[in-house]
Each structure stands twice: as structure tokens, then as C-alpha cells.
C-alpha positions in Angstrom: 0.0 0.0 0.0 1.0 3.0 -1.1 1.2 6.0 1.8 0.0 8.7 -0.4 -3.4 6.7 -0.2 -3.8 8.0 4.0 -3.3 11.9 2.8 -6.4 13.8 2.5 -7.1 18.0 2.7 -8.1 19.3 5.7 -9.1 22.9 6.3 -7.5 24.2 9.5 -10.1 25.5 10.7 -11.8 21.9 11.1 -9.1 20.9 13.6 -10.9 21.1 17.5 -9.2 23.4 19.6 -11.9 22.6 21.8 -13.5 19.8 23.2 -17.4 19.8 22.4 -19.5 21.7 25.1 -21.0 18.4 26.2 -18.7 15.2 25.6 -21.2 13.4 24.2 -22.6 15.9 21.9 -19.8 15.6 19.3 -21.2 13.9 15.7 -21.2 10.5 14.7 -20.1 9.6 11.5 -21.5 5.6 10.9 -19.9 3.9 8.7 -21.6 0.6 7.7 -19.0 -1.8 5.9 -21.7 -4.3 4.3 -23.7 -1.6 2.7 -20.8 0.8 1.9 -23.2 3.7 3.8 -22.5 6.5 5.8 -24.9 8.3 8.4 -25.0 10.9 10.7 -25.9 11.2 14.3 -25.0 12.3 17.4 -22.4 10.4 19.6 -25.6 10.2 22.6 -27.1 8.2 20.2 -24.6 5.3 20.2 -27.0 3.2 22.2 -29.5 3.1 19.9 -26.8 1.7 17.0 -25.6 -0.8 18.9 -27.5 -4.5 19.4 -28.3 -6.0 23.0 -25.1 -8.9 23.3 -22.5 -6.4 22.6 -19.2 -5.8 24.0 -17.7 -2.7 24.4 -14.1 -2.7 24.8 -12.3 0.6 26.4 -8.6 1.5 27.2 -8.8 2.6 30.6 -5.3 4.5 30.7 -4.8 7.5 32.4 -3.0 10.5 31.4 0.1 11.7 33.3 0.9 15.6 33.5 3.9 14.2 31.4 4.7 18.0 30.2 7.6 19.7 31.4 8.5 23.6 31.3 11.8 24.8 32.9 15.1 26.5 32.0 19.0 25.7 31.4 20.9 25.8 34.9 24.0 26.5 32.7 22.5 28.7 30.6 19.1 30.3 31.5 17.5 29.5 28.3 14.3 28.3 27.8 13.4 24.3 27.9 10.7 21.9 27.6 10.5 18.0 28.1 8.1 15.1 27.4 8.6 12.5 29.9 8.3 9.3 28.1 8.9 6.7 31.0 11.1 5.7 33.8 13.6 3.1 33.6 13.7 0.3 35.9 17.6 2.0 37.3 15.2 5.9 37.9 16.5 7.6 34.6 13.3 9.5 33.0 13.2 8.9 28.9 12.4 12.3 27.6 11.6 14.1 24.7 13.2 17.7 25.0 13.7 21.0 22.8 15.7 24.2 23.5 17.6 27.0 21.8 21.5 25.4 21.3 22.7 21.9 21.7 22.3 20.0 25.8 25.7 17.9 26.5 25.7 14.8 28.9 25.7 16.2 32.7 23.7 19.2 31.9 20.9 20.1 34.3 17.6 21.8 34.0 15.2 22.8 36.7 11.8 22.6 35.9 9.2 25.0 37.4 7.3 25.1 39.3 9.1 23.6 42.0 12.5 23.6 41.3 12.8 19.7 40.0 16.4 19.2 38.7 17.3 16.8 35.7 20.7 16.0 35.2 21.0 14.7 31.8 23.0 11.6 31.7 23.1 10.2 28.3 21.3 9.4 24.6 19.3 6.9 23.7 19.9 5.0 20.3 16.1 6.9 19.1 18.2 10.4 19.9 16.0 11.2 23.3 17.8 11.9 26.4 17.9 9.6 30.0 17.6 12.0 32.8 18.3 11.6 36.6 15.7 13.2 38.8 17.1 15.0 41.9 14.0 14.3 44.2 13.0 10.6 45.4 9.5 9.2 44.8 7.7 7.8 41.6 7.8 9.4 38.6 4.2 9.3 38.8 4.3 11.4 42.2 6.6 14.0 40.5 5.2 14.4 37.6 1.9 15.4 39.2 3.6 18.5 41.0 6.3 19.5 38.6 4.1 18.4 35.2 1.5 19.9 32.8 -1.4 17.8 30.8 0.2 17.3 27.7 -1.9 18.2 24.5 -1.1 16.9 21.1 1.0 19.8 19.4 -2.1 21.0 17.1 -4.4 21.7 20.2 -3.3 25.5 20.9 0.0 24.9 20.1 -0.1 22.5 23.0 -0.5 24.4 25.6 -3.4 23.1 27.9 -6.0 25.3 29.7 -8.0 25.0 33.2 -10.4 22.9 32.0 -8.5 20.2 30.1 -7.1 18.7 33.1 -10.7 17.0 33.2 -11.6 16.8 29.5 -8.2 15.5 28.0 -9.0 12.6 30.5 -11.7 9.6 29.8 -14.3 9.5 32.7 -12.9 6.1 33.0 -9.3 7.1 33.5 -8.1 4.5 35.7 -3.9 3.3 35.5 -1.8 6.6 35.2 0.8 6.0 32.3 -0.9 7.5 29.2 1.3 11.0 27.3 -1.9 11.4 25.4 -5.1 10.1 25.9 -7.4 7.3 24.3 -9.2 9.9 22.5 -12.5 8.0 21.1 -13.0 7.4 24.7 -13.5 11.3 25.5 -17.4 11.0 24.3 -18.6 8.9 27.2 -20.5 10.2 29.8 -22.5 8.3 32.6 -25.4 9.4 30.8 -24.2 7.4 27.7 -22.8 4.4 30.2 -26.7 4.0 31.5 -28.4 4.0 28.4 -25.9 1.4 26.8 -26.4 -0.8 30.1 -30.6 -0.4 29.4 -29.7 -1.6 25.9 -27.7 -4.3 27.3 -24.8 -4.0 25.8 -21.7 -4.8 28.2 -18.1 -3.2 28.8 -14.9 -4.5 29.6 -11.5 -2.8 29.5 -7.9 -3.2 28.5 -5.0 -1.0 29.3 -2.9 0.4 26.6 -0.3 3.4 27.7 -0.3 5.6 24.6 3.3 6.9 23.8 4.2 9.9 21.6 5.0 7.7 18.8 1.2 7.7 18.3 1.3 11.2 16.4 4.1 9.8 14.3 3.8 10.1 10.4 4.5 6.8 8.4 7.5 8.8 6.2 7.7 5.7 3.8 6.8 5.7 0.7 5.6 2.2 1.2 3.4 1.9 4.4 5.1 -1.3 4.6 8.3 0.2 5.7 7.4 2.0 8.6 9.1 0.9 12.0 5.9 0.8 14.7 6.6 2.5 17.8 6.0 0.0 20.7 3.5 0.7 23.7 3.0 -1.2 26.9 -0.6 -2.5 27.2 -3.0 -5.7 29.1 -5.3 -7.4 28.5 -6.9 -9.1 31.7 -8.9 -12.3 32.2 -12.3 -10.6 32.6 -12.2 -9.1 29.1 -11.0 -12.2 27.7 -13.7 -14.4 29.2 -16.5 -11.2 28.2 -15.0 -11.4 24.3 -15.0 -15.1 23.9 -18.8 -14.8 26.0 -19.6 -11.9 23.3 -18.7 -13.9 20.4 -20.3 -17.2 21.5 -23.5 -15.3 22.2 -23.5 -13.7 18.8 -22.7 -10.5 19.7 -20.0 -7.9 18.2 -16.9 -7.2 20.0 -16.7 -3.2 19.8 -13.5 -1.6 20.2 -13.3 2.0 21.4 -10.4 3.2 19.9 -7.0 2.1 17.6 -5.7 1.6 20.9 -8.1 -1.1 22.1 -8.1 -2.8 18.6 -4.0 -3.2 19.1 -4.8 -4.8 22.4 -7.3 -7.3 21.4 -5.9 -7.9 18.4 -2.2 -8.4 19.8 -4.1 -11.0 22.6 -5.7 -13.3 19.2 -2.7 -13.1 17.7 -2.7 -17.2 17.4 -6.0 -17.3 18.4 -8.8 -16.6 20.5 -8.4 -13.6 22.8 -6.3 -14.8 25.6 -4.8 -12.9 29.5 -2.0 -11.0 27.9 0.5 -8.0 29.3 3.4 -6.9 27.5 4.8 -4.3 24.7 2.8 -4.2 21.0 4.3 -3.1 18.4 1.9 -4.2 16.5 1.1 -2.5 13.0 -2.1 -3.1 11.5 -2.7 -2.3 8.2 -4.1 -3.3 4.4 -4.6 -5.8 4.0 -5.2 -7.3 7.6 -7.6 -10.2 9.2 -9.1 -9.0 12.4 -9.4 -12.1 14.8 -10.9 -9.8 17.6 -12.5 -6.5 16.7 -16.3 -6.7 15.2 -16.8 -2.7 15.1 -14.7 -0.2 16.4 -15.3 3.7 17.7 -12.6 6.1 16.1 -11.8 9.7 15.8 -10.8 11.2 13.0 -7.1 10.7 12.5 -4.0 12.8 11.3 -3.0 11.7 7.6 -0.1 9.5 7.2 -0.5 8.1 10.6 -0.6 4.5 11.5 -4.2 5.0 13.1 -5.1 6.2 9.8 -3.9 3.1 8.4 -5.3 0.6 11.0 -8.5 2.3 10.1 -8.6 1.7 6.4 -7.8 -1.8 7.4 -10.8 -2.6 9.2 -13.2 -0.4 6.9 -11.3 -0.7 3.8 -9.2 2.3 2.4 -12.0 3.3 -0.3 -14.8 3.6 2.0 -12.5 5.2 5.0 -11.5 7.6 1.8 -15.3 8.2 0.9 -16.0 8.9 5.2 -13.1 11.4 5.4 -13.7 13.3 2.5 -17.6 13.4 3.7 -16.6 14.5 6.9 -14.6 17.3 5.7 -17.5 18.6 3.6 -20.2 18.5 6.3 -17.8 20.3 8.5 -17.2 17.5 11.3 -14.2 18.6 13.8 -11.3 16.1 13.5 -8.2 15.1 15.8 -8.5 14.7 19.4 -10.8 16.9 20.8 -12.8 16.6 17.6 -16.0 13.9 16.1 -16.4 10.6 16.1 -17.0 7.7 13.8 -18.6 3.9 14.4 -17.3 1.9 12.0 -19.7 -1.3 11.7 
């Protein structure tokens, strides 16, 4: 597959700065695979598209205030980190620009609070290993020296007030996320109740999303492309709910790429099975899904691997046809932006 095939025009004025007023509010784009249709409703009404037997499947990572704004010690100048993950040894993998070039045993103090990071060496992917001068998990640090961190094309990235609850799931459970689950964001209790009146069940899986998720496929041939590798689980509950799901005719609906990676890393020789490690797992055309019946997606960045995992499962022509209708009826795309169910 060529990667040419996941571009697509985009007016900039269609990407969300915003989250919708209500989460639930955004549009829903369905796309129905059999009948090559598309429809549009409102993401409240997902219950109503949806058949009693169902299984939703969510990714119930958390997002970590993984943003970090400070200056050079040596220098003064102005720097800003993306904590990655710790290393079993302490070291924080970071992500990091400034004015100039940082040398091994640099330090920067990060504000507020004065946390120091003595830079200690490079990894073979060009990011740096930093040593953090205070004790304590990364975890606890982060959430009194860090900042949510928004994807780049959300006001420049820089987060407001109110996004320290609406860049987060209202399932949010196991902290280790840089950027969040985003199909997840249109949930509410409100939606939760209906879809349990409906009967239709849930289940989660974890799957930390790393910044390697924003990453264009630069390839010519999608093919090429090295996937970045995230740490995820799949527990027995949800294994036992799919394999329950599928034996009682129901569709296993998976609420994000993120989910699909999951399940679809746990059926890799099979059924879906217990399973915790690192996925790279890339997904793409053409591609038999063992796991994943439907699936709830934003709309992705072109040239993206979610892009591509999406034209597997609805086919490139018809996720083609949805993206180009979506951009002429005005829906809001990326991560605060509308939703499609892909069925």
C-alpha cells in the first residue's frame, strides 16, 4: 500500500481546539461496511446503534501531567521536556527542545518547583535519559512539577484550566498515558446508562499511549514503517467477556486504535487470551481481524498509523469516501474533535 493513499485536505479550521461543550454531543459519523453507507448522528445516540449482546471494549489508561517547562541551569534558556517513562535504574526517557545543543551532565530545573534533571546520556532513538534529583515515583513527580500534555495542534499544545478533566476519559483508571485514548472522550454516565438499558456490556484493557502515536508513516511504502512500541494488558475478565460476546453472537466493539491493538495483539494465534506486555503491532491493508467486530474512532492525522489501522478494518476506499464526507459537512477532526462507528 502506497502511503500517499492516508493523505487527505483538511481545512485548518476543522481541527478542534476545543473539546465539544457536552462530551457526548460531538457527531457521529457511521460507517456501515456491508452496505458501503454512511450516516450521521450524534455520539448520545450510540445506544440506539448498537444490538443488546455487545461488548464494548475501552482502554482505561490515564494521562500523566507528562509536560515539562523549565530552564537551562547553565544557561538560562528556555526548555521543555516530554517524559516518556522511567527506567527500571530511575532515569526518565524524555523528549526535549531548546535554543542550542544539551551535552551529557547538563541540568535543567523545571518549574514550578525547582525539579532538577541532570541529563545523563542518549538513547539509540536520539531522546535523552535524565536523573531526577528528588525521590518518589515518577508518577508522584510528575503530578507536582508536570502539565497535561496536548497533542501539538491543540493550541500549540498548551493546555487550559479545564482540560485537566476533559483531556482525560471519565474512566481514567492506570496513570501511564502521554496522550489520551481519545475516542474514549465522548462517554459520559449518561451514555454508560443507556448502553447498560440496551444491554450492551463493557470491559477494559490498558494500553499506555506513547508519543510515537502522532508519528507520520514517512515511507513511501506503508510497509516500511518501523511501529513504535507501547506497553498494554489485556486481563482475564475481558478475555472471558470477548470469547462470552462472540459465542453469544454478539459484536466485540472496540473503542479506539488503541483497544483494537490490544485485542488484536491478545488473538494473535487465536482466541483472545490474558495478555501483558509491549505491542508493536502495526495493522494495516490488508489485515484479518481475529478480535475486533466494530470499532469507535476519531478522526485521525494523515499519514498516521491509526489512519492506516482504520482503512484496514473499513477498507481504504470507504474510510477515503467517510473522510472526504466528513470534511464537507464540517465534522471537527483530531482529538478533541467527532467521532465515527465503523460497523
Amino acid at each position: 500500500m502506497r502511503t500517499d493513499f492516508l493523505d487527505y485536505d483538511l481545512p485548518p479550521h476543522l481541527i478542534a481546539q476545543e473539546p465539544a461543550p457536552e462530551r457526548d454531543g460531538s457527531r457521529l459519523l457511521v460507517v456501515r461496511r456491508a452496505a458501503g453507507t454512511l450516516e450521521h448522528r450524534l455520539f448520545h445516540e450510540l445506544p440506539d446503534l448498537l444490538a443488546r449482546g455487545d461488548l464494548l471494549v475501552l482502554n482505561d489508561t490515564r494521562v500523566v501531567p507528562a509536560r515539562l517547562l523549565g530552564r537551562r541551569a547553565r544557561t538560562g534558556g528556555k526548555w521543555e521536556g516530554l517524559f516518556l517513562r522511567a527506567t527500571p535504574d530511575g532515569l526518565w526517557e524524555l523528549m526535549s527542545q531548546t535554543r542550542g545543543r544539551l551535552t551529557e551532565g547538563e541540568t535543567v530545573v523545571v518549574a514550578p518547583g525547582g525539579l532538577e534533571l541532570t541529563l545523563v546520556s542518549r538513547t539509540p532513538e536520539r531522546r535523552w535519559l535524565a536523573r531526577p534529583n528528588e525521590t518518589g515515583s515518577a508518577f508522584e513527580l510528575l503530578r507536582r512539577h508536570g502539565h497535561i500534555p496536548l497533542p501539538p495542534y491543540v493550541r500549540k499544545g498548551r493546555a487550559a484550566e479545564a482540560d485537566q478533566e476533559r483531556y482525560q476519559t471519565v474512566y481514567a483508571r492506570r496513570a501511564g498515558a502521554v496522550a489520551a485514548p481519545t475516542a474514549g472522550l465522548h462517554f459520559t454516565p449518561r451514555v454508560f446508562g443507556r448502553l447498560d438499558e440496551a444491554g450492551v456490556g463493557r470491559s477494559f484493557v490498558t494500553l499506555h499511549v506513547g508519543a510515537g502515536t502522532f508519528a507520520p508513516i514517512k515511507a513511501d511504502d506503508v510497509t516500511k514503517h518501523q511501529m513504535h512500541r507501547e506497553w498494554g494488558e489485556l486481563p482475564e475478565e475481558t478475555a472471558a467477556a470477548a470469547a462470552a460476546c462472540r459465542a453469544g453472537g454478539g459484536r466485540v466493539v472496540a473503542v479506539g486504535t488503541t483497544s483494537v491493538r490490544v485485542l488484536e495483539t491478545a488473538a494473535a494465534t487465536g482466541p483472545v487470551r490474558p495478555w501483558s506486555g509491549e505491542t508493536d503491532l502495526f495493522i494495516r491493508p490488508p489485515y484479518h481481524f481475529r478480535a475486533v467486530d466494530a470499532l469507535v474512532t476519531n478522526f485521525h492525522l494523515p499519514r498516521t498509523s491509526l489512519l492506516c489501522l482504520v482503512s484496514a478494518f473499513a477498507g481504504v476506499e470507504l474510510t477515503r469516501r467517510a473522510y472526504r464526507t466528513a470534511v464537507d459537512e464540517g465534522y471537527r477532526f483530531y482529538s478533541y474533535g467527532d467521532a465515527m462507528l465503523i460497523v
